[in-house]
C-alpha positions, -999 to 999 in steps of 0.1 A, spaced: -115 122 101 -134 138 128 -168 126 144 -187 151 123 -164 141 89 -174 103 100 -212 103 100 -210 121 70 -193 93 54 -216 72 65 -246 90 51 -233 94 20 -219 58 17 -254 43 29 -271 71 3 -246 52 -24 -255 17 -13 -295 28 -16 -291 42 -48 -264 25 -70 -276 -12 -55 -247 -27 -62 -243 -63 -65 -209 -68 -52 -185 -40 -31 -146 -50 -34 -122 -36 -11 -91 -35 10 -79 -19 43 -87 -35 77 -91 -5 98 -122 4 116 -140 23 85 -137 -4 61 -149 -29 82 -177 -12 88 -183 -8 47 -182 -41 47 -208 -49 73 -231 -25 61 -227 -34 25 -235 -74 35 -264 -65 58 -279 -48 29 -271 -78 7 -246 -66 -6 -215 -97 -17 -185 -83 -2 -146 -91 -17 -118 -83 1 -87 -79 -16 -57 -90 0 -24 -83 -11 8 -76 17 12 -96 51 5 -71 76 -31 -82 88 -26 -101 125 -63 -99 130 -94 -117 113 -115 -90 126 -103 -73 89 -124 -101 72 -156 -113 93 -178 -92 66 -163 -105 36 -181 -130 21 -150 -136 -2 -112 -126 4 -91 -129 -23 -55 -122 -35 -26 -118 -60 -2 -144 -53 -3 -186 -35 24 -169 -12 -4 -145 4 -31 -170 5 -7 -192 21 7 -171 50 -27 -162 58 -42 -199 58 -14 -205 81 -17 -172 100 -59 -172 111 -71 -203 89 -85 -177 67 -92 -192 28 -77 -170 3 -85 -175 -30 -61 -168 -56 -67 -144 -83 -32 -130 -97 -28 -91 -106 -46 -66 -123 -16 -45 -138 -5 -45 -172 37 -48 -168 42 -31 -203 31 0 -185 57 -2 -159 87 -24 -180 115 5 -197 130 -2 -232 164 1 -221 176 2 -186 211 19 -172 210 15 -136 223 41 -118 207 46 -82 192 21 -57 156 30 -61 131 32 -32 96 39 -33 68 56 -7 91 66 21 72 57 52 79 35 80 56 -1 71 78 3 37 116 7 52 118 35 55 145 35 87 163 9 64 165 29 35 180 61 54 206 33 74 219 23 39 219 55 25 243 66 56 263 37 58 267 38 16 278 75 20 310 68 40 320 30 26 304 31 -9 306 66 -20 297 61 -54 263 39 -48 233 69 -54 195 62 -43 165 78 -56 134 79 -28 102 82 -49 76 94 -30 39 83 -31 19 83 1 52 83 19 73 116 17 112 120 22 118 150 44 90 139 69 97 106 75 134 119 78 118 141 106 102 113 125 134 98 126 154 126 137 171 132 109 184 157 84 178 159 45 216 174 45 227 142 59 219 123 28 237 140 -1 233 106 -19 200 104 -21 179 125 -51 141 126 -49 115 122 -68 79 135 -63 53 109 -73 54 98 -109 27 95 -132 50 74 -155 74 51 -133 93 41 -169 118 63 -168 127 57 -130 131 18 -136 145 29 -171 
């Protein structure tokens, strides 16, 4: 966002805060804007949750505003109790398998999802090249979310033509028939 594009987040996310009154905020992302939703919400007395759910946070700048930080799995709350002392409490997941789970399965590709680099990315597109020349047969799919294919192919000086065993998807509303 640009300067401008910022303080007119803010106004409208303090105009929200004035208006809705909300009891509780719940969140994640550790970057400069969400932390400042956070201190904002609590200094209007707001409760503030922060949801917690991959190990990439190496600063406990991320949660100083939230009274609560919680997570999906002991192995979260763990690393980070270890990692800054921080007290994650453990609250499992919010998504309903049956809506991911296919009836029948018949593998056929080595599936990968949001093609950017915190996900694999560079991985993905190593195995892919190496599999073209030693495993022939082996197929991936790339579906992209966030992540997209050819761009992240671009950032790592590479060519879509180089990867002839690799079909992809554009984000899916229904991920059934991919893990089908």
């Amino acid at each position: 966002m640009t300067a401008m594009e910022q303080e007119a987040f803010e106004r409208s996310f303090r105009d929200i805060l004035r208006r809705a009154s909300p009891d509780v905020m719940f969140l994640f992302g550790g970057m400069l804007l969400e932390r400042h939703m956070l201190a904002e919400a609590r200094q209007r007395g707001v409760v503030t949750v922060f949801y917690l759910v991959n190990p990439s946070y190496t600063d406990a700048l991320s949660f100083r505003d939230a009274d609560l930080v919680v997570t999906d799995s002991a192995a979260t709350a763990a690393l980070y109790k270890e990692r800054m002392g921080l007290d994650v409490k453990v609250i499992g997941t919010f998504i309903d398998p049956e809506g991911f789970r296919a009836a029948t399965r018949e593998p056929q590709f080595v599936t990968f999802e949001n093609p950017s680099p915190e996900k694999g990315v560079a991985l993905v597109a190593r195995l892919a090249m190496m599999c073209r020349e030693t495993l022939p047969d082996v197929r991936f799919l790339v579906v992209e979310s966030r992540g997209r294919w050819l761009p992240a192919l671009e950032r790592l000086g590479l060519a879509a033509d180089e990867f002839p065993n690799v079909r992809v998807l554009p984000l899916q509303r229904d991920m059934r028939p991919v893990y089908a």
